[in-house]
N, C-alpha and C positions, 0 to 999 in steps of 0.2 A: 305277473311281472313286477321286480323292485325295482323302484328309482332312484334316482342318486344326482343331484346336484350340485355342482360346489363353483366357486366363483375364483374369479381371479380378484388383486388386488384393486383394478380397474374401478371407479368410483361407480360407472353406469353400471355394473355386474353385479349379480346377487348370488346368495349362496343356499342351495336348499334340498334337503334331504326328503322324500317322503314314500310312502307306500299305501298301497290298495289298501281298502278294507279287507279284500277277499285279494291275496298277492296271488293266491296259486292260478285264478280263474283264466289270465290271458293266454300262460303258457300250456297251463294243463287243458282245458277246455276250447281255447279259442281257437287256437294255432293248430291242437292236435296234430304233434310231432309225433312220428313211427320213427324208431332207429329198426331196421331189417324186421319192419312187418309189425313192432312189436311197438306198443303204448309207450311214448315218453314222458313221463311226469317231471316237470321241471319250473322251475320258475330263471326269470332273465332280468340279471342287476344293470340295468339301466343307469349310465351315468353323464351329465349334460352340464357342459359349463354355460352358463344362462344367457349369457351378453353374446356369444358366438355359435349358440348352440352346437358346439364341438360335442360328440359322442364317443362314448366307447360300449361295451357290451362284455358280458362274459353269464358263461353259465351259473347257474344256482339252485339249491333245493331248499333251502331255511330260512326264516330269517332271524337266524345263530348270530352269536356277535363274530364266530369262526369267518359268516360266508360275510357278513359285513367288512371287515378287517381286510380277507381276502380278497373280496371283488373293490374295495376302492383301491388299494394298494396295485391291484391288475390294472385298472382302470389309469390310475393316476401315471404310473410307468408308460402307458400305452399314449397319452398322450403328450409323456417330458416335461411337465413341471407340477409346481405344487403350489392350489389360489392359498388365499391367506384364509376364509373361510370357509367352515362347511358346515351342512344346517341338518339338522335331522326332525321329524316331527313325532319326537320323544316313544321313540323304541324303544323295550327293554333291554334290547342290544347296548345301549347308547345310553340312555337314561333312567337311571335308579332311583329315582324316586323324584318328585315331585314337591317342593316345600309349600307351606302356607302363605307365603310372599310371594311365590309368583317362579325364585329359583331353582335352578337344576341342578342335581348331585348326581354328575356322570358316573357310569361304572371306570373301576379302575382301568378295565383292558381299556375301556374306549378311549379315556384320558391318555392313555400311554401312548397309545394310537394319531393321537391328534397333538401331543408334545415332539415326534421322532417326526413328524413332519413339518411341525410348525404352523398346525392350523388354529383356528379358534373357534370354538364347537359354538353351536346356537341352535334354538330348537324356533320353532313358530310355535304361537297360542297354542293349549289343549283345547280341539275342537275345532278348530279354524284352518282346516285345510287349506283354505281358498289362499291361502298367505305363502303358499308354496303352488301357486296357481302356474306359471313360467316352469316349473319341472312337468306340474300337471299333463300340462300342454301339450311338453315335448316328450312327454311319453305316450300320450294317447297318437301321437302322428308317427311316433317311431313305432307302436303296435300295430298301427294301420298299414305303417310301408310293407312291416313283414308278412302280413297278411296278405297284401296283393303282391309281393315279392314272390310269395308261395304258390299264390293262383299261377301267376305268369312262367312258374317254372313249371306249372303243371304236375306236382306231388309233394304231398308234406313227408313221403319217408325217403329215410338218409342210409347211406350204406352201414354206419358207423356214427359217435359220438364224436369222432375227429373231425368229419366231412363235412355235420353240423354246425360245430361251431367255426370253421372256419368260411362256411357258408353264411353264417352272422356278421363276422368280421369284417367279410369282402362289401357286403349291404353298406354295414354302419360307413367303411370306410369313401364307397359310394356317394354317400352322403355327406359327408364332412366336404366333397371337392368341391362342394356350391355355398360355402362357408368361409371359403379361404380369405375374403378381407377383413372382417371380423375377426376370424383366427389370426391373423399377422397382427391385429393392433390389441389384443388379450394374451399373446404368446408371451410378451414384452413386458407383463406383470406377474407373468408366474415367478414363483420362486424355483431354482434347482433342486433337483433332487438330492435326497438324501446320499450316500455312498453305497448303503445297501438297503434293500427293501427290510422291515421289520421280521414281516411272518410271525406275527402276533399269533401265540394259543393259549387255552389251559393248559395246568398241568396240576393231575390228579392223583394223590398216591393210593394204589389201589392192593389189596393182597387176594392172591391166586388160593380157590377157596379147595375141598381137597377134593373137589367133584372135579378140577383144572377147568375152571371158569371165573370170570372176572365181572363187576356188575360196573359199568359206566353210564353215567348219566341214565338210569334209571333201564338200562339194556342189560343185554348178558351176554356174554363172547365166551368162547372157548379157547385157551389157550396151549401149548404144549403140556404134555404131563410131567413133565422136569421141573416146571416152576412153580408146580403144586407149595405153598409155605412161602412163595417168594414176593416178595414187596415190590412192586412195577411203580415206574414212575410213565403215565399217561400221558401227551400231548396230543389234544384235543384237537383238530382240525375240521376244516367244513365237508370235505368229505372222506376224511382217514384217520386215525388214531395209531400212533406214535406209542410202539411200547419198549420203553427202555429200564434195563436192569443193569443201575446207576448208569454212565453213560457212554453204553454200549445198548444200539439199537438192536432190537431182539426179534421183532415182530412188526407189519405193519397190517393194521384190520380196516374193511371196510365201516364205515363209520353209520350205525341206523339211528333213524330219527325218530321224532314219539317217544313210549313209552311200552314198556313189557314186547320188548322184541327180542328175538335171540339171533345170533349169527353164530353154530355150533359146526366146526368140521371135525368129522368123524376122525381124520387122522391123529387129531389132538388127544383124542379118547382112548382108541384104541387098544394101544401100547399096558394101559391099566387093566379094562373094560376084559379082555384076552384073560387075562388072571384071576378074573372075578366075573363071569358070565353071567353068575347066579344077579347080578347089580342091573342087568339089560331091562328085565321086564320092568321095575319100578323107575326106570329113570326118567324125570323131569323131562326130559329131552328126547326122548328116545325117537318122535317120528323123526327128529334131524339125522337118527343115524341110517337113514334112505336116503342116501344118494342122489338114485333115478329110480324111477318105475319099476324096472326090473329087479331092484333088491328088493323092494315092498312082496313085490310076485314073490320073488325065492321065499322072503318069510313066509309069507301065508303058508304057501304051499309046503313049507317044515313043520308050521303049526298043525296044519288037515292029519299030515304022514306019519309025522313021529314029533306029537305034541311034547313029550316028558324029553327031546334032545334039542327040540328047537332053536331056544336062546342061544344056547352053546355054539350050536352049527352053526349058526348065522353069523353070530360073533368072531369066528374063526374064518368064514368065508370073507367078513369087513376086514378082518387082520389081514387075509392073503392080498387085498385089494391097495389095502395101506401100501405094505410087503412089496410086492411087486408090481404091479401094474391094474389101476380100476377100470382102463378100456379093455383089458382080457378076459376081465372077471365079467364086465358090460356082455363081451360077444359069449363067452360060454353058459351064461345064464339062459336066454331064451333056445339058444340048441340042447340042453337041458330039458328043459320044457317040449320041448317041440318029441324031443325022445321019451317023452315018461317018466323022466328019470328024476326021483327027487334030486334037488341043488343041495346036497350034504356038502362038507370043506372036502373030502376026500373025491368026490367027483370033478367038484369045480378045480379043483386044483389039479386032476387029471388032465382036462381038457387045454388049464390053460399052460402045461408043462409042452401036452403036443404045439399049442400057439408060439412057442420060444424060438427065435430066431438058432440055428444050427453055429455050435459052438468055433469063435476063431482059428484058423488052426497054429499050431507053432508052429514057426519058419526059423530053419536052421540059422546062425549066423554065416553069412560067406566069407570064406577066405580070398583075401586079397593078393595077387602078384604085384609087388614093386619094381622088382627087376626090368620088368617090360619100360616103363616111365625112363627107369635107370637109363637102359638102354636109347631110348630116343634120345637123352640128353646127351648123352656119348655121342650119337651120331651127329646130335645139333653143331655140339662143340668143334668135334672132329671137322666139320665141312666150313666152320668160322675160321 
């Protein structure tokens, strides 16, 4: 879980930014969130104005200057104004570097960040947590609530990432109702908000390399094969990338964290990949061109049958999938299987021609009689 402190102008009120040593541990281990059965790794940007202990919440997975930017900007909207301070306990998000005297040399995004609002950045000692003791606090009791929040509802999994976080929302706001005289005499020193939010990102100029893949922050994406040669201008987000060619938006990808990860859709590929099968066996990428399970099957069982057509066939089978439809190609794959029948393009695409809904039919255009309408109006007229 990240924290996030910031004060109002209020003299009694302090402003303070900080985070775990280990941020992933509350959300990822402690709380053990399931969305539909399934492990949620996340972390939870915590944000507490000090003097009223007013909260907000929103979700998080980095801690990117993206999700910083973005969760206090969430944060600060959600509560309607903006203190004069906010403190961080020297992030790299936040702070670049450290001088010999003692001063901070913010990053730029951050600076820019804290000028469109009108805050005044400040960091606590390196080493001295205990000076952002007050956010401490009020996140260890806001971890705590969720936690018996979660017993008393009797399940940590959610149907969805929606249900989630507005299951967060409804808590924090919960909690803020036992606040409200503090909040009434801190509300009265915020400043108004800005006219519009920032939406603070990078932006990366990247060129599509002629494998039609792109490398960002140390990842690798696939992009269309059209913009193979083409220069992308990136805006970096906490959890999407923004890809624009000049500015017209083109593309938007999910955004991976770490390092040496890929996010490869085989439709991107494709369209080339068809032309040049012979390219399938050595490609970099190649287990991303499996789908699901059942194309893995299909290859294999190309490789056992008719090793020297394999590549080929399979490449043609992923074209028809692009092509037309990849749940047709999903259900004819294992009735394939099930009959013997090697999954070659010319079977599979039998199967899924019979799976095609029965063509519209043409309907003549009708001819209309006026006369009749004619007619009633005669009679209207007539009887006026």
């Amino acid at each position: 879980m990240w924290r996030h402190g910031v004060p109002s102008t209020a003299p009694t009120t302090m402003s303070s930014l900080s985070r775990s040593t280990s941020p992933a541990s509350a959300a990822r281990e402690e709380l053990a969130i399931t969305i539909a059965g399934v492990p949620f790794p996340h972390l939870l940007f915590h944000f507490v104005l000090t003097y009223s202990n007013i909260e907000a919440v929103a979700l998080c997975f980095t801690e990117s200057f993206e999700t910083l930017a973005e969760g206090l900007e969430f944060c600060l909207w959600q509560v309607g104004g903006v203190p004069e301070n906010h403190r961080t306990d020297n992030i790299s998000a936040a702070v670049q570097t450290i001088e010999p005297d003692g001063q901070r040399r913010w990053t730029d995004g951050y600076l820019a960040l804290m000028t469109h609002y009108g805050m005044t950045p400040s960091t606590n000692t390196a080493g001295e947590a205990h000076e952002n003791g007050d956010v401490e606090q009020a996140h260890h009791r806001f971890k705590e609530a969720v936690d018996q929040a979660l017993r008393a509802r009797g399940s940590r999994d959610f149907a969805d990432r929606a249900s989630y976080v507005a299951w967060l929302q409804e808590l924090a706001r919960k909690r803020n109702q036992t606040r409200q005289l503090r909040w009434a005499t801190e509300l009265d020193t915020l400043h108004p908000l800005p006219t519009t939010p920032l939406h603070p990102c990078r932006e990366l100029p990247v060129t599509v390399t002629r494998f039609s893949t792109i490398r960002v922050l140390h990842n690798t994406y696939s992009v269309p094969s059209r913009l193979i040669g083409v220069t992308l201008i990136v805006r970096v987000r906490a959890e999407t990338l923004e890809l624009y060619v000049g500015s017209t938006l083109t593309q938007t990808l999910p955004r991976l964290h770490g390092r040496f990860g890929c996010h490869i859709d085989y439709r991107h590929l494709i369209w080339s990949l068809v032309r040049k099968p012979g390219a399938f066996a050595p490609y970099r990428f190649r287990e991303e061109l499996f789908p699901t399970t059942a194309f893995r099957v299909a290859y294999d069982t190309l490789v056992a049958q008719q090793p020297s057509r394999a590549d080929k066939e399979y490449v043609r089978v992923l074209h028809l999938a692009a092509a037309t439809s990849e749940l047709d190609v999903i259900a004819a794959l294992p009735l394939l299987a099930e009959s013997g029948t090697t999954p070659t393009f010319d079977a599979v695409r039998e199967l899924v021609r019979s799976a095609e809904p029965p063509a519209v039919p043409q309907l003549s255009t009708p001819q209309f009689d006026f006369g009749v309408y004619d007619a009633l109006l005669e009679t209207r007229c007539a009887g006026d």
